[in-house]
N, C-alpha and C positions, 0 to 999 in steps of 0.2 A: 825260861829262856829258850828259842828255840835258832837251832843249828841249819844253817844249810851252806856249810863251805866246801860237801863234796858234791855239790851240783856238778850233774853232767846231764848231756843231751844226746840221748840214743840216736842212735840211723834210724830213721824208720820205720827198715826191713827188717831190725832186729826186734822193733820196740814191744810189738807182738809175742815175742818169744818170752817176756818177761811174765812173772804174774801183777797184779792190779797192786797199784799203789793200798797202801792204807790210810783212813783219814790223816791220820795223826803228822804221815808222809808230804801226805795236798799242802795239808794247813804248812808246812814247813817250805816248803814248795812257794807257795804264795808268795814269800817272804824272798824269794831270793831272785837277786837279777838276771835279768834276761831270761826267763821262763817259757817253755817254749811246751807246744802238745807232747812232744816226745820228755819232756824233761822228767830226771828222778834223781834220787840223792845215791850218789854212788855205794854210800855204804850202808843201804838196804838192800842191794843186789846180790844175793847168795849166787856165788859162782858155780856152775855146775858143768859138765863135759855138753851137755845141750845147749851152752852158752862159749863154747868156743869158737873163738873168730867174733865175739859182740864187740861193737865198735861204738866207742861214745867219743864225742869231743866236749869240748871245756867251752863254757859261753865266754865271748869277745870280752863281755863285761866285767869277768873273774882280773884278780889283780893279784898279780906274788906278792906280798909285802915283805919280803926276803930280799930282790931283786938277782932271784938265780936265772 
């Protein structure tokens, strides 16, 4: 089964700052709506102080199914 409901979509400017996706990453990626060049699953992103101020937003296509 593969996951991608912490899709997000880097700036950019940031998207560089990050390191390379891993296959495993792509293929999970493929799967998920609204995919975009900058896009990556948020919780592969290891937070670090050289990643302060990274700025992602959420694709249009994401849906709460909570309705918060």
């Amino acid at each position: 089964m593969a996951c991608s409901t912490c899709h997000v979509i880097v700036e950019a400017a940031d998207f560089a700052k990050l390191p390379e996706a891993t296959e495993m990453e792509e293929d999970m990626l493929d799967l998920a709506a609204g995919a975009r060049k900058t896009s990556r699953l948020a919780c592969q992103i290891t937070l670090t102080a050289a990643l302060d101020g990274l700025t992602v937003h959420l694709p249009i296509e994401s849906h709460n199914m909570q309705n918060l």
